[in-house]
C-alpha positions as CSV (number, residue, x, y, z in Angstrom):
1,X,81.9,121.1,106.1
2,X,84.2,119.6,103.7
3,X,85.1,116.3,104.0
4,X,82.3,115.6,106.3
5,X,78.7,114.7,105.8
6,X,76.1,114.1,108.5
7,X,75.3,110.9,109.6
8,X,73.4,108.4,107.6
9,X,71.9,106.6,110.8
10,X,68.7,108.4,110.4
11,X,67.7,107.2,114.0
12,X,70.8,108.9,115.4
13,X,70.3,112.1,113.6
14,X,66.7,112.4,114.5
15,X,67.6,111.8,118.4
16,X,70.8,114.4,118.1
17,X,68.4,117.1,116.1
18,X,65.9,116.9,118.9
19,X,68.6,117.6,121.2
20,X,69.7,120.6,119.2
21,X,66.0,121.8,119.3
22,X,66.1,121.2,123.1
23,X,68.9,123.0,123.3
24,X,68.2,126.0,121.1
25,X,70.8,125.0,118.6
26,X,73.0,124.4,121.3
27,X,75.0,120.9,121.2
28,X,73.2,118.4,123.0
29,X,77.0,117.1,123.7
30,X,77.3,120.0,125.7
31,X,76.5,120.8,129.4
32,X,77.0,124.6,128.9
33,X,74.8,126.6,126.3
34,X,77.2,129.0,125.2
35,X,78.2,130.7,121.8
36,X,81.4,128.3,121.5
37,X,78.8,125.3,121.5
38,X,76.5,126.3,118.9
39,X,76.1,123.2,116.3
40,X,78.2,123.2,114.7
41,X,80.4,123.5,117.6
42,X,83.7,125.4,117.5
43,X,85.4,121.9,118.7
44,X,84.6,120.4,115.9
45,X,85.2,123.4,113.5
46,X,88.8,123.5,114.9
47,X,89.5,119.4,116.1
48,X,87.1,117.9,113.3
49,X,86.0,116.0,116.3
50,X,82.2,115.7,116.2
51,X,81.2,113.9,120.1
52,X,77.7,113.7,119.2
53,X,78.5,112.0,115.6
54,X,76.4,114.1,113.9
55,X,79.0,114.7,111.4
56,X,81.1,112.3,110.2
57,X,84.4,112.0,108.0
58,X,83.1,111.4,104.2
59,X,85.1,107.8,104.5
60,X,83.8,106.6,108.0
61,X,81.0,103.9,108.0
62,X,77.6,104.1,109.5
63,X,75.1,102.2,110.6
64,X,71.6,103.2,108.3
């Protein structure tokens, strides 16, 4: 995704990547598993706003 990059907070991703496993790719964000919320989610394809901060803007700070 240009101009984002996943999060460098490993602890976060890992937590947010078990979610997506839960949720069989599914945004763990998400109450409804549907084809719109498949990671990455069509919100954030078309807002560039990423709830779960799994992706963040290439400029944006992080905890690691």
């Amino acid at each position: 995704m240009e101009g984002f990059r996943i999060n460098k907070n490993k602890e976060h991703v890992k937590v947010i990547m078990e979610g997506l496993l839960r949720k069989n790719g599914h945004c763990p964000c998400k109450v409804q598993q549907t084809p719109e919320n498949l990671c990455p989610c069509d919100e954030f394809v078309e807002s560039k706003i990423c709830h779960c901060d799994l992706w963040i803007k290439d400029d944006e700070p992080c905890g690691e």
